[in-house]
C-alpha positions as CSV (number, residue, x, y, z in Angstrom):
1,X,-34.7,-29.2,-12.8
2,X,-34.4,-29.3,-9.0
3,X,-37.3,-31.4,-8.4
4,X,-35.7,-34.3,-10.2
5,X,-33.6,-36.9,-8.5
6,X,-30.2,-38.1,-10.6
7,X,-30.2,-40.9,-7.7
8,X,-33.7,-42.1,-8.4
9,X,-33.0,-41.5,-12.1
10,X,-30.1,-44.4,-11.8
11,X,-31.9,-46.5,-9.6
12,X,-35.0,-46.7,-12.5
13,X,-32.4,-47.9,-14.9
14,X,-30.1,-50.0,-12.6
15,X,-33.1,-52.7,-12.8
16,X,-30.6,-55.3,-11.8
17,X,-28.8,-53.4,-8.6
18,X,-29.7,-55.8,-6.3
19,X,-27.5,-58.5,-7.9
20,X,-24.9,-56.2,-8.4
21,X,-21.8,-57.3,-6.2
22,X,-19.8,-55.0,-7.0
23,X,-19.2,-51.9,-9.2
24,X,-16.2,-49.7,-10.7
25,X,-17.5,-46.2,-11.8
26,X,-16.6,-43.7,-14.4
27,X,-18.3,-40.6,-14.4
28,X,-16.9,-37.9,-17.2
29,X,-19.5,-34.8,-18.3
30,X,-20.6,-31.6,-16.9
31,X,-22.7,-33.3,-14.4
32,X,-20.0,-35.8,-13.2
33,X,-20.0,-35.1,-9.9
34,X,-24.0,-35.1,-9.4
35,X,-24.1,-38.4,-11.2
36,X,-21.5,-40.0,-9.0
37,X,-22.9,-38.8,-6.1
38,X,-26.7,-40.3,-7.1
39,X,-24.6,-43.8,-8.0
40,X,-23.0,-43.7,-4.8
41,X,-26.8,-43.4,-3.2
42,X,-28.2,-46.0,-5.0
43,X,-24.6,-48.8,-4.9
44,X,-23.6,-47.9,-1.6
45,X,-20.3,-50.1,-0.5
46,X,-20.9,-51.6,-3.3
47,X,-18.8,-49.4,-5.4
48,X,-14.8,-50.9,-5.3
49,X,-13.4,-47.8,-7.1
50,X,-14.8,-44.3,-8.6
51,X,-13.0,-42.3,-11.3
52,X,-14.7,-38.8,-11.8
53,X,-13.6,-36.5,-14.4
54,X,-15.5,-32.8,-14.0
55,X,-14.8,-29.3,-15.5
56,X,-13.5,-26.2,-14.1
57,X,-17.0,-25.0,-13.2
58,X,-17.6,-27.5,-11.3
59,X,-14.1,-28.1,-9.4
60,X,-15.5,-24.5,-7.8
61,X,-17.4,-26.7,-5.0
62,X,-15.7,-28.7,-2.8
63,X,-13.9,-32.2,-3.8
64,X,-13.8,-33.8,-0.7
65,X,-16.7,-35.8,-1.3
66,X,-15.8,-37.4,-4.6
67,X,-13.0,-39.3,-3.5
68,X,-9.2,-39.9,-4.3
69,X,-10.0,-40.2,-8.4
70,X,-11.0,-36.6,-9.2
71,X,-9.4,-34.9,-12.4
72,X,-10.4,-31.6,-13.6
73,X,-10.9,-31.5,-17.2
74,X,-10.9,-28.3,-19.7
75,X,-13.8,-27.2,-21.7
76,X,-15.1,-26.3,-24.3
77,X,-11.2,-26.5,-26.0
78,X,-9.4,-29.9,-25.0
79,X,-6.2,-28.9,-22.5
80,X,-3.9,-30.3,-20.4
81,X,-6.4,-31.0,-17.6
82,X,-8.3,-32.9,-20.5
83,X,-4.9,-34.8,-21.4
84,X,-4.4,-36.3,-18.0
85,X,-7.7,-37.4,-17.7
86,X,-7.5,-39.5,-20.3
87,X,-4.5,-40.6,-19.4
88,X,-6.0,-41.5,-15.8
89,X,-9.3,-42.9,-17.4
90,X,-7.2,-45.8,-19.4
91,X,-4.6,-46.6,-16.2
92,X,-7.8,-46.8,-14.1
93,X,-9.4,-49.3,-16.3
94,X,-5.6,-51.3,-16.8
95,X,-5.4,-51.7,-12.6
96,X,-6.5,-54.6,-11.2
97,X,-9.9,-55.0,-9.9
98,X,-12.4,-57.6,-8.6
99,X,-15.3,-55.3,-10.0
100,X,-18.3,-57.5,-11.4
101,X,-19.1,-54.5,-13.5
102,X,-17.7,-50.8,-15.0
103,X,-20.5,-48.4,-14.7
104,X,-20.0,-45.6,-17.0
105,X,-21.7,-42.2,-15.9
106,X,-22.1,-40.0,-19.3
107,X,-22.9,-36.3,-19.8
108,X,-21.7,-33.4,-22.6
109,X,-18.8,-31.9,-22.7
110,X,-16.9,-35.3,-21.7
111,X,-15.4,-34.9,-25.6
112,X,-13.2,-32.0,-24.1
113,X,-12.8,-32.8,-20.4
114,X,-11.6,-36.2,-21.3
115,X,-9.2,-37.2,-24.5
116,X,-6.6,-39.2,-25.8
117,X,-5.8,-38.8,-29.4
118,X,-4.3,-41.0,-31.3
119,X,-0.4,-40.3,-32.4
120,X,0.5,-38.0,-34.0
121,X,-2.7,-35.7,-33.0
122,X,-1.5,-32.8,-30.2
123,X,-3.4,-30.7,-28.3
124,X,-2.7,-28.1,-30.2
125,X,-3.8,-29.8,-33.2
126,X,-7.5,-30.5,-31.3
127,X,-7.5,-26.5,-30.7
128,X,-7.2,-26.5,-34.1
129,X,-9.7,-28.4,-34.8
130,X,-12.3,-26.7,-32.9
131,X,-11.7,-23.5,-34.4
132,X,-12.1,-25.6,-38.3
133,X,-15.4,-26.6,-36.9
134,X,-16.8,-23.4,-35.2
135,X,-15.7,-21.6,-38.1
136,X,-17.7,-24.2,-40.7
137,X,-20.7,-23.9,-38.9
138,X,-20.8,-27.5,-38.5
139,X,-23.4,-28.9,-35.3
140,X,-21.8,-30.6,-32.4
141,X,-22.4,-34.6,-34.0
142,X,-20.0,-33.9,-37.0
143,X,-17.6,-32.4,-34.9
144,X,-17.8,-35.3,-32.2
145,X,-17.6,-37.9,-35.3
146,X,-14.0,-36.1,-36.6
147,X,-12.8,-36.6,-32.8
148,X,-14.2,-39.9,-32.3
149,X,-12.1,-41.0,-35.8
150,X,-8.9,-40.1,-34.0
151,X,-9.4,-40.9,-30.4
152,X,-8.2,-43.8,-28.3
153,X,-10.7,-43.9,-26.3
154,X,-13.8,-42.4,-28.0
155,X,-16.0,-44.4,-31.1
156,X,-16.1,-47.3,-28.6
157,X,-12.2,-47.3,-28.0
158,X,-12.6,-47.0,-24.1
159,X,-14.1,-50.8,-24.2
160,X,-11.5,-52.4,-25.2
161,X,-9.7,-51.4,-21.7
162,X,-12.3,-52.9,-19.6
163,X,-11.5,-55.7,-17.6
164,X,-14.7,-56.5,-15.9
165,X,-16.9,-59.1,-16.8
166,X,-19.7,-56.7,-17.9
167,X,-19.5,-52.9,-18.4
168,X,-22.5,-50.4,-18.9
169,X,-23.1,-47.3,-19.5
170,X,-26.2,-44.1,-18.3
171,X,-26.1,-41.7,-20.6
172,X,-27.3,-37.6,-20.0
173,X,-28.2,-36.8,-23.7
174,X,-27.5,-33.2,-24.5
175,X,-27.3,-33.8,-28.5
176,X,-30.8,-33.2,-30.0
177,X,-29.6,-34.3,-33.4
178,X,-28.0,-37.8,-33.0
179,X,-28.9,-38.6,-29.5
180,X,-27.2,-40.7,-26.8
181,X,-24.4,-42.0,-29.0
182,X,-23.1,-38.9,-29.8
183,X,-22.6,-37.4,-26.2
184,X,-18.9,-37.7,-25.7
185,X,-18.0,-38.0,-29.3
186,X,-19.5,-42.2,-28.5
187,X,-17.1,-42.9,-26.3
188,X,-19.0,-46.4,-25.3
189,X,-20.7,-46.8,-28.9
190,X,-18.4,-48.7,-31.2
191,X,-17.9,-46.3,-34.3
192,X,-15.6,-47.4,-37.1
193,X,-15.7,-44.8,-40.3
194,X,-14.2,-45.8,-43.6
195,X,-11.3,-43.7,-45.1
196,X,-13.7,-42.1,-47.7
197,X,-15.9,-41.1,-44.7
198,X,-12.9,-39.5,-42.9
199,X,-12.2,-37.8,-46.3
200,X,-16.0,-36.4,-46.0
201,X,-15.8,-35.2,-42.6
202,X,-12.5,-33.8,-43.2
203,X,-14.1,-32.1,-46.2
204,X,-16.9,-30.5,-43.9
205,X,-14.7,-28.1,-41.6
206,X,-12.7,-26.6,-44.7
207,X,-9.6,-28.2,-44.0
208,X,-8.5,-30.6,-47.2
209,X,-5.1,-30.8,-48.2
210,X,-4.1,-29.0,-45.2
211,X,-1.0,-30.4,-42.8
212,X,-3.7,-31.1,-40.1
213,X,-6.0,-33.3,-42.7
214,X,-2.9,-35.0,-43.1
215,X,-2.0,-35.5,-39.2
216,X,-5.7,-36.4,-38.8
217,X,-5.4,-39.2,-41.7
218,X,-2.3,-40.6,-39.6
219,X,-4.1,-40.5,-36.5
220,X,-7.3,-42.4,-38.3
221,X,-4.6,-44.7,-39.3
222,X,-3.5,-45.6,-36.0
223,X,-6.9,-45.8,-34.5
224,X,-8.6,-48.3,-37.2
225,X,-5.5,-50.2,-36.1
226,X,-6.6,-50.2,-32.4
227,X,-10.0,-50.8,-33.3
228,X,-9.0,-53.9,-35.3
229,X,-7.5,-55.4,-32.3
230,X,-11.0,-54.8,-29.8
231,X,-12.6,-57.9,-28.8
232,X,-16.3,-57.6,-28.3
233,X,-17.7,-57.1,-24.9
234,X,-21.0,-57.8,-22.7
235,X,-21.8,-53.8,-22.5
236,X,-24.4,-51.6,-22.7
237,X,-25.8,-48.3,-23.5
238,X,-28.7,-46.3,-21.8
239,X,-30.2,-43.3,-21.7
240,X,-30.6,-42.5,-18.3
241,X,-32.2,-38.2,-18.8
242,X,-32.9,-36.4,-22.3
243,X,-34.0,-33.2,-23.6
244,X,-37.8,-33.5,-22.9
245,X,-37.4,-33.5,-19.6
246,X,-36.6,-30.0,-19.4
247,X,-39.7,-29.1,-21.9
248,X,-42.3,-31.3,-20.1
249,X,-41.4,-29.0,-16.9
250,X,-41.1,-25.9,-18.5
251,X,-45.1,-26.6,-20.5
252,X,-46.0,-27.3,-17.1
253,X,-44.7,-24.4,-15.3
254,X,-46.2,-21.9,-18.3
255,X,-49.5,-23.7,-17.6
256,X,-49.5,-23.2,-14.3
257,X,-49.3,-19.3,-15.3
258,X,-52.0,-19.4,-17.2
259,X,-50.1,-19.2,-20.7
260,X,-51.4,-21.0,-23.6
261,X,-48.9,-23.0,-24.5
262,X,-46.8,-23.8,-28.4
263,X,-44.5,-26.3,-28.4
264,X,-41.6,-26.6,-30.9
265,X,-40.4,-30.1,-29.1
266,X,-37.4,-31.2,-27.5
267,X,-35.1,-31.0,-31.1
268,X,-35.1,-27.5,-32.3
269,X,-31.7,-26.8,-33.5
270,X,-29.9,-25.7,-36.9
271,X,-28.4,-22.2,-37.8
272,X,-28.8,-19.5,-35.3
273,X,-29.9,-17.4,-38.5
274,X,-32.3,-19.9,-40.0
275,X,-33.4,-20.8,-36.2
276,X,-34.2,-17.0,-35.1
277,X,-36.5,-16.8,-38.7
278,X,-38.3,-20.0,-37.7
279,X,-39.0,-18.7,-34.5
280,X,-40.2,-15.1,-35.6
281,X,-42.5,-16.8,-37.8
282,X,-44.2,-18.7,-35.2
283,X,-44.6,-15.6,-32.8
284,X,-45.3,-13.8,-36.0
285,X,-48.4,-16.4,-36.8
286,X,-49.7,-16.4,-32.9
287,X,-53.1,-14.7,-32.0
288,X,-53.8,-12.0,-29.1
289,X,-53.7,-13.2,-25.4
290,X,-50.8,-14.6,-23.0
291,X,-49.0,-17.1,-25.2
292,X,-46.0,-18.8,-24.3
293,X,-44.0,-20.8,-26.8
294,X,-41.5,-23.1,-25.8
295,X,-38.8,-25.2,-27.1
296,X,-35.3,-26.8,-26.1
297,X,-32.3,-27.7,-28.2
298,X,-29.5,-26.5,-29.8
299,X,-29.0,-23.9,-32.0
300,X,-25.2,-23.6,-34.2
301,X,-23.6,-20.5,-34.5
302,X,-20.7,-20.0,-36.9
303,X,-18.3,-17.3,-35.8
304,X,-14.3,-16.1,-36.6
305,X,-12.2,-14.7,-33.8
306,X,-12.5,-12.1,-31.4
307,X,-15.8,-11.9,-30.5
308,X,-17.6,-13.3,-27.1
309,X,-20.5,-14.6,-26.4
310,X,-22.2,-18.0,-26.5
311,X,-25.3,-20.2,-28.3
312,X,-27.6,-18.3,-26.2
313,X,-26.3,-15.1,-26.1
314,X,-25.9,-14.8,-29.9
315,X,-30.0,-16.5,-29.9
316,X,-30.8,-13.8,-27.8
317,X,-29.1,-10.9,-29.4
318,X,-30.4,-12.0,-32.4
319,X,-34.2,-12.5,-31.7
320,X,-34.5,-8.7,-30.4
321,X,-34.9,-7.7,-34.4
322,X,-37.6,-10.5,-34.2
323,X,-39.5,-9.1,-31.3
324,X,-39.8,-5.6,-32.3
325,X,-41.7,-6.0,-35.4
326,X,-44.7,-7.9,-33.4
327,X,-45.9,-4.8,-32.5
328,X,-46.8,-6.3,-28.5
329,X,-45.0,-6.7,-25.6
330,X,-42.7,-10.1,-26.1
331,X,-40.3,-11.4,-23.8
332,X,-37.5,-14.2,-25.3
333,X,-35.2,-15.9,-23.0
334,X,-32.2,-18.3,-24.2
335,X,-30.5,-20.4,-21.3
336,X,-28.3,-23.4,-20.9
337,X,-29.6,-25.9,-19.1
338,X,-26.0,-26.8,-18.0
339,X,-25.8,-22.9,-16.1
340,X,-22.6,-22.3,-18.3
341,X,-23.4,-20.3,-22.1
342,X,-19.5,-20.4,-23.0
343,X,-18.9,-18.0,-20.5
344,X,-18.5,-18.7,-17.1
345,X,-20.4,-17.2,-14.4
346,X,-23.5,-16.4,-17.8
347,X,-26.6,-18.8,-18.4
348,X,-27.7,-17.3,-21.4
349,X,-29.9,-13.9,-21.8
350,X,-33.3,-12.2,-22.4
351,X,-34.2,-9.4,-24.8
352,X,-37.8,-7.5,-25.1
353,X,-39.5,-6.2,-27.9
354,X,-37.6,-2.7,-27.2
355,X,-34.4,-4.5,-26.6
356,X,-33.1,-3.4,-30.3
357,X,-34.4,0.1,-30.4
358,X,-32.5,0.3,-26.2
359,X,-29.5,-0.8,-27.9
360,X,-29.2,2.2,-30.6
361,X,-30.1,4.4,-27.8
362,X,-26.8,3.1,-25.4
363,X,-24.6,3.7,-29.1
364,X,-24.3,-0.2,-29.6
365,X,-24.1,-1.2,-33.3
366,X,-27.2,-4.0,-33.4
367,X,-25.3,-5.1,-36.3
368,X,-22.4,-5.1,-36.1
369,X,-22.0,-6.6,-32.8
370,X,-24.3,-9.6,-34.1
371,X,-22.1,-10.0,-37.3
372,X,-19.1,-10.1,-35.2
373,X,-20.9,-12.5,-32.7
374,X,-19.6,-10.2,-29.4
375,X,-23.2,-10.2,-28.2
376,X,-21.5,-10.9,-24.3
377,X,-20.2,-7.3,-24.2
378,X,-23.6,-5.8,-26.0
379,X,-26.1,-7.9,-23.6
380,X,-23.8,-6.9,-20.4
381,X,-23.9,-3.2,-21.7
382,X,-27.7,-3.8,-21.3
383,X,-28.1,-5.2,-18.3
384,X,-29.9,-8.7,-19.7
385,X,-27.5,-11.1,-19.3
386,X,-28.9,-14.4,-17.3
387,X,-26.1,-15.4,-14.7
388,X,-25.4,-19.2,-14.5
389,X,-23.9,-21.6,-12.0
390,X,-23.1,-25.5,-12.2
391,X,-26.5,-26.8,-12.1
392,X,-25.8,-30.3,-12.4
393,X,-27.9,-31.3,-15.1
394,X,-26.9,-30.7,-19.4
395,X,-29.7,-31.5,-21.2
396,X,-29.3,-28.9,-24.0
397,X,-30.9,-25.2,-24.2
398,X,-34.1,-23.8,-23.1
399,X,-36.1,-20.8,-25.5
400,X,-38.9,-19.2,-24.3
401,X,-41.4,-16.4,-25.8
402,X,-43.7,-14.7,-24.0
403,X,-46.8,-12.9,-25.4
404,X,-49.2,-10.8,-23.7
């Protein structure tokens, strides 16, 4: 992704930065800190005030140059870094300003760097949450729809704080099932459920009749309040970079080898199970001669406690079973386009079409490690873990097999 320009990407959708006079921005997501920096290029002095809200990965760099406004979030499980955020997000929209216009910078993972839920919802409570959800198997949109139903400032919520004349918002879509509204659980799309569609998602994550369902009802409560009370506002939403992006480069990079090239698109996602069988079948179906098939999304893994690993990892682990019954040399490498697969310092991995067989050779359980989802420790005992670093960008995961 390096040849692309986040500055240039905001000054293609800023159409009207000339006029602007003068601009408060919010930037909250994994790539926070890039996207302020490419606003900054583009506004100049015209920026009055700057609010950045980033995670641990990327508080490693230095925070001199993004200001006085910096708070470091936690991710992928809401803490306390996450709490004051959101507390500092809603005083820095209630201070006076003589703005023309809130410019809201959006990329993933903004639903955990950044929260406020709504009384009597803890932290605790959204730890609770995310384990409900990871252990459901449900995909990133129906989790960010539960936490939008309970937030202060997601669904929309955030809006009714802004005191500019206009507000807008660029959006870095990592969701490949509901798009753009979804990154950051909508924090800047107005979402307003009904109670039997609260009931529904409460229903999804297993967790009926529980004390939490009930805590989340009273939250819900308190929120549809809040959202009764918002007056509509001259805002809106864009998409400023999407998945594609990172598929039209890597097409063009594996044609540049000299691969033929399969597409799966820019929205492959669903169980990691069902995901690693649709992908088998395609290599399965592929003639002799380099082939390279490609495709970027997000796959959802549903996993208990104690294992470690992350989407790609478990993809990875996974398609090594695939890849030995093709009976030619295959390469398949998983990697988060974000240079963070759940664990720090790890992208993703790769795994061969001897990968499996290596494994039983070393004494690691193929099986069992997969059924317990602690591929980390099985692809570091292997050697084929990918390492990662902030890359700036979140646009989702990349897969790529290799044929020869």
């Amino acid at each position: 992704m390096g040849e692309l320009d986040i500055a240039e990407l905001i000054a293609n959708r800023l159409d009207s930065a000339e006029s602007l006079q003068s601009v408060d921005v919010i930037a909250i997501g994994k790539a926070a800190r890039e996207m302020a920096g490419g606003a900054r290029r583009v506004l100049a002095d015209r920026v009055r005030r700057e609010l950045v809200v980033i995670g641990t990965d990327e508080a490693r760099e230095p925070l001199d140059e993004l200001g006085p406004e910096v708070v470091v979030g936690d991710h992928p499980v809401p803490g306390p870094g996450s709490l004051a955020a959101g507390a500092r997000l809603l005083d820095f929209l209630e201070r006076p300003s003589d703005a023309s216009e809130t410019l809201f910078l959006i990329s993933g993972g903004a639903s955990s760097l950044c929260v406020a839920p709504a009384p009597p919802l803890t932290l605790e409570d959204l730890a609770e949450l995310w384990d409900a959800a990871l252990a459901a198997g449900i995909d990133i949109t129906g989790l960010n729809r539960l936490r939008a139903s309970t937030s202060l400032i997601a669904g929309g919520a955030v809006l009714g704080h802004v005191h500019t004349p206009r507000s807008r918002a660029l959006v870095m879509v990592d969701n490949v099932i509901s798009g753009a509204p979804w990154v950051a659980s909508a924090l800047t799309y107005d979402f307003r459920p009904t109670h039997e569609e609260l009931e529904e998602m409460i229903a999804s994550i297993g967790i009926a009749g529980s004390a939490l369902a009930t805590r989340i009802a009273q939250a819900f409560n308190a929120r549809s309040e809040l959202m009764g009370r918002l007056k509509s506002r001259d805002h809106r939403n864009e998409v400023l970079a999407e998945p594609g992006l990172v598929l039209e480069r890597a097409i063009a990079e594996a044609t540049l080898r000299g691969y033929r090239v399969v597409s799966l698109g820019s929205h492959f996602h669903g169980d990691v199970e069902d995901a690693v069988h649709g992908f088998g079948e395609v290599l399965r179906g592929e003639a002799a001669g380099p082939t390279c098939v490609l495709g970027v999304g997000e796959v959802t893994v549903k996993v208990g406690r104690g294992g470690i690993g992350g989407r790609c990892q478990e993809f990875a682990w996974r398609m090594a079973g695939e890849l030995a019954t093709l009976g030619r040399s295959a390469v398949f490498v998983a990697r988060s386009s974000d240079g963070r697969d759940f664990v720090s310092g790890v992208a993703g991995a790769w795994v061969d079409e001897s990968s499996r067989s290596r494994a039983e050779l070393l004494g690691l359980d193929w099986e069992s490690i997969a059924s317990r989802h602690d591929t980390f420790s099985g692809l570091k005992s292997m050697g084929q873990l990918l390492e990662g670093w902030h890359t700036g960008w979140n646009l989702c995961d990349l897969y790529v097999a290799v044929l020869e």
